[in-house]
Structures are given as C-alpha cells and as structure tokens.
C-alpha positions as CSV (number, residue, x, y, z in Angstrom):
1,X,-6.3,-12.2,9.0
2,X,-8.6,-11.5,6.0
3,X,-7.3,-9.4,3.4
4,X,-10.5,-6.9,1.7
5,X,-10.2,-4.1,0.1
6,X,-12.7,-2.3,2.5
7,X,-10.5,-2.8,5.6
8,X,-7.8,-2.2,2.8
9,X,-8.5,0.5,0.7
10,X,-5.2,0.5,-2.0
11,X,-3.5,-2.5,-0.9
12,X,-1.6,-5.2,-3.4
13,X,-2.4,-8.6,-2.5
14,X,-0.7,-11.9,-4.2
15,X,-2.0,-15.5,-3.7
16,X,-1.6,-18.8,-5.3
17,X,-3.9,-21.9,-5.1
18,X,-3.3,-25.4,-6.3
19,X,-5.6,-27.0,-8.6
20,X,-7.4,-29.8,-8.1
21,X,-6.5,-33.0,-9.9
22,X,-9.2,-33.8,-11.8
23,X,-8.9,-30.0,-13.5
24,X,-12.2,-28.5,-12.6
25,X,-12.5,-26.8,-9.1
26,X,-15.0,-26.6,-6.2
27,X,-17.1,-23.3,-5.2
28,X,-14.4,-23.7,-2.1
29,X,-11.5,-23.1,-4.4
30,X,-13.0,-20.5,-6.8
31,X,-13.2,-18.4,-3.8
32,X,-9.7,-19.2,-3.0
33,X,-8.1,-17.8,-6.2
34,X,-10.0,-14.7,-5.5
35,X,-7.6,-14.5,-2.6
36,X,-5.3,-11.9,-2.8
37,X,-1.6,-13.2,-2.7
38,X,0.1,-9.6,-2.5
39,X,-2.0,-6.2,-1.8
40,X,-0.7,-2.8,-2.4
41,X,-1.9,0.4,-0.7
42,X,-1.4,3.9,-0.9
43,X,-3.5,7.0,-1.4
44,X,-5.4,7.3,-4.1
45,X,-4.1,4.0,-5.8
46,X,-4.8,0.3,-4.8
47,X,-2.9,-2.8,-6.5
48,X,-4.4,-6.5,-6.0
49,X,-2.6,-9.4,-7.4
50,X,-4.9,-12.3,-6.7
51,X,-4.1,-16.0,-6.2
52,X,-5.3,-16.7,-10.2
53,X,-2.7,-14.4,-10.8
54,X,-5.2,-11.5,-12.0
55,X,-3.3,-8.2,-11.2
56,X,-5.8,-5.4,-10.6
57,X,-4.6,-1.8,-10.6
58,X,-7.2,0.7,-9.5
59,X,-6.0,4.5,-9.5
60,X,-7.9,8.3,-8.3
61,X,-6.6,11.0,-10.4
62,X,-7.9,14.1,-8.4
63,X,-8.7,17.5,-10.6
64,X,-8.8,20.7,-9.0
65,X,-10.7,24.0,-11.0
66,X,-8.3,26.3,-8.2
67,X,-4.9,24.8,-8.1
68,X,-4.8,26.3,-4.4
69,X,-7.9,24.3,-3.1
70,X,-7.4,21.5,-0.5
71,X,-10.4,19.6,-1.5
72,X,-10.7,18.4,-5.2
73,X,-13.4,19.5,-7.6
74,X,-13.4,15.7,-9.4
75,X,-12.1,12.1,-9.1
76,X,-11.4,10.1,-11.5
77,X,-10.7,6.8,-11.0
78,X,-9.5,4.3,-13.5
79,X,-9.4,0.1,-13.2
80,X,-7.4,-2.3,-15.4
81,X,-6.6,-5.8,-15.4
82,X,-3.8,-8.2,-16.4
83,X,-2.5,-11.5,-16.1
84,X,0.8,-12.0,-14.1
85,X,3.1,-14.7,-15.0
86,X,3.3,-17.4,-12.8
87,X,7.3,-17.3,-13.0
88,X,7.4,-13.3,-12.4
89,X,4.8,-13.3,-9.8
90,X,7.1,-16.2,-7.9
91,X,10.2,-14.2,-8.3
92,X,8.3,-11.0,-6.8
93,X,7.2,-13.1,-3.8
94,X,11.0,-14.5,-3.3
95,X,12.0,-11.0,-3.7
96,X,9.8,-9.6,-0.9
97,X,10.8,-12.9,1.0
98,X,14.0,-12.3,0.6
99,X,14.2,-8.5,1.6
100,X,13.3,-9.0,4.9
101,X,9.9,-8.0,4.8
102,X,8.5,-10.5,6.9
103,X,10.8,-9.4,9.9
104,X,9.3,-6.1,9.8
105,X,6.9,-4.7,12.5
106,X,3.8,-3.8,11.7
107,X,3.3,-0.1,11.9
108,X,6.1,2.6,11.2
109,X,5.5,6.1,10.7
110,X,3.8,8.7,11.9
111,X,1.0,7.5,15.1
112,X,-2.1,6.6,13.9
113,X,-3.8,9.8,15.4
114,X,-1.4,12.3,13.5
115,X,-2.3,13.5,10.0
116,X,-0.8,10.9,7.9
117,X,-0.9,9.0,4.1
118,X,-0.8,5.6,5.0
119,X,0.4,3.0,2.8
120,X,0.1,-1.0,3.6
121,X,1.6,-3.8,1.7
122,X,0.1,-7.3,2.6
123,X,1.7,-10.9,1.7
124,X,0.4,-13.9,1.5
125,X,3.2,-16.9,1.4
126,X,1.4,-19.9,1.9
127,X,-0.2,-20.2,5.6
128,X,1.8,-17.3,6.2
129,X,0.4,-13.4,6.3
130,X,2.3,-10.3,6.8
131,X,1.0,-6.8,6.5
132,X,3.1,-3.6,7.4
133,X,1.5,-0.1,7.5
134,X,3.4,2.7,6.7
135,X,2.0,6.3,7.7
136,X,3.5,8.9,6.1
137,X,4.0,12.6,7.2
138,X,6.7,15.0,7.6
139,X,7.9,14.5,10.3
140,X,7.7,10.8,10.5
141,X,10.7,8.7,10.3
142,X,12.1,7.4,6.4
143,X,10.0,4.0,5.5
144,X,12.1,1.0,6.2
145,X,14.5,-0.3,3.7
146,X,12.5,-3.6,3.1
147,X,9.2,-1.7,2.7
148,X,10.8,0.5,0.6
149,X,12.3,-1.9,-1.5
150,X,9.2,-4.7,-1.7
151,X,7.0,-1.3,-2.9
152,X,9.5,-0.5,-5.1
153,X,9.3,-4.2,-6.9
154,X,5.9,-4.0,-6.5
155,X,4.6,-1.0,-8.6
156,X,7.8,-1.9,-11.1
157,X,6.1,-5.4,-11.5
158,X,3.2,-3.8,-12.2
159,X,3.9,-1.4,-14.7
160,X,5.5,-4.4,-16.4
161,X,3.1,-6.5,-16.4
162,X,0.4,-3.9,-17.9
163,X,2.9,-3.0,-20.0
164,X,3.3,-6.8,-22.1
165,X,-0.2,-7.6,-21.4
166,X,-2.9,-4.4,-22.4
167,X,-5.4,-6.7,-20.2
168,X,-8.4,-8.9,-20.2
C-alpha cells in the first residue's frame, strides 16, 4: 500500500528512515523520508507527518455570503510546516501501537454509498501499514474507541508541535 495524498486527500502520515552511515543519502533514501509515517484525514483538513519528521498541516476554511447556502462562496486553504521531535513522534507511534489501532478493521461507519464525511488515519510502523476509514453520518455507528483515541493524539500532537515550533 502506497500512502498519497491524492488517493488520500486529509490524511496524517508518520515514517522514519535510517541514515546511512557515511551521513549523506542516496536519491533512493531522499524519497524515503518523503514517506509519510502517520497521515491524517478528514474533511477539509489533511495532517502528514513524514518520515524526516516534517509535520505538514493543510486546512479549508469555507466562507459562505448566505449563512443558509449548502455550497460555499470561498475556500481558503492554509499550509504550515514544522519539525516533530524524534522522541514525541516515537511516543505518538507507541501510543497509537498501543491503543489497539492496528487490530482495527478497516472501514466503520456509514457504507461507502451513503452520504458520509470520511476520515482515514494511516500508520506506518516499520514494514507494517495500517489504514482505517471512518465514514461519518448520522446514523452511523460512534467511531471506535482506538480511532477515536489515536485521532485524538494525533491533532493534540499537532497543535503541540506548531505550537513550540512557528515552522520552517
């Protein structure tokens, strides 16, 4: 499984590489710490935190002129960047490890075919890749506890690390 953010649109993804020895790195593992490690997605907002540790928070604020209109009159979308600590970014992945994540199916929710808000978190953990969809709608069961706590972690990582580091 490949994670992109066009299959993907607001997904969190975390990754880490090793280095090579000698300190300088091949085109091969450039690409690699592009990976995403942990990918966040839900509507209107897409978290990335690559395998470099670069988090990537990308956010649509919609704007209506009539507050009763289904269809917005702007977006406006706003990007930052940060560096993750290696440390917090390891006790966020042993978190989510931890929670039960990985025993999770893959889709809860509302059916694919019903009117829905999905949101997908994806995990890298070495050779290991899980991703869980969640499809929200009103009638659609609560999201499972482990989902709900990894996203939970997640977006509070996040804000914390934008929040001690104003970005790159």
């Amino acid at each position: 499984m490949k994670f992109s953010a066009c299959t993907w649109p607001l997904l969190l993804v975390l990754a880490a590489a090793p280095a090579s020895a000698s300190g300088s790195r091949t085109a091969a593992e450039a690409d690699a710490s592009d990976e995403p490690l942990l990918v966040y997605t839900a509507p209107l907002r897409q978290v990335t935190l690559s395998s470099d540790f670069r988090l990537a928070d990308a956010e649509d604020l919609a704007e209506y002129d009539n507050p009763a209109a289904a269809e917005p009159s702007k977006t406006v979308r706003t990007e930052k960047t940060a560096r993750a600590s290696e440390e917090e970014t390891a006790e966020l992945l042993r978190f989510i490890k931890e929670s039960g994540f990985h025993a999770l199916q893959e889709e809860y929710g509302a059916k694919a075919q019903e009117r829905h808000y999905a949101y997908i978190i994806a995990v890298r953990d070495g050779d290991r890749e899980k991703r869980v969809t969640y499809r929200s709608s009103p009638d659609a069961a609560p999201r499972p506890e482990a989902f709900a706590r990894a996203e939970t972690r997640i977006l509070e990582f996040t804000q914390k690390a934008f929040a001690s580091n104003k970005g790159e």
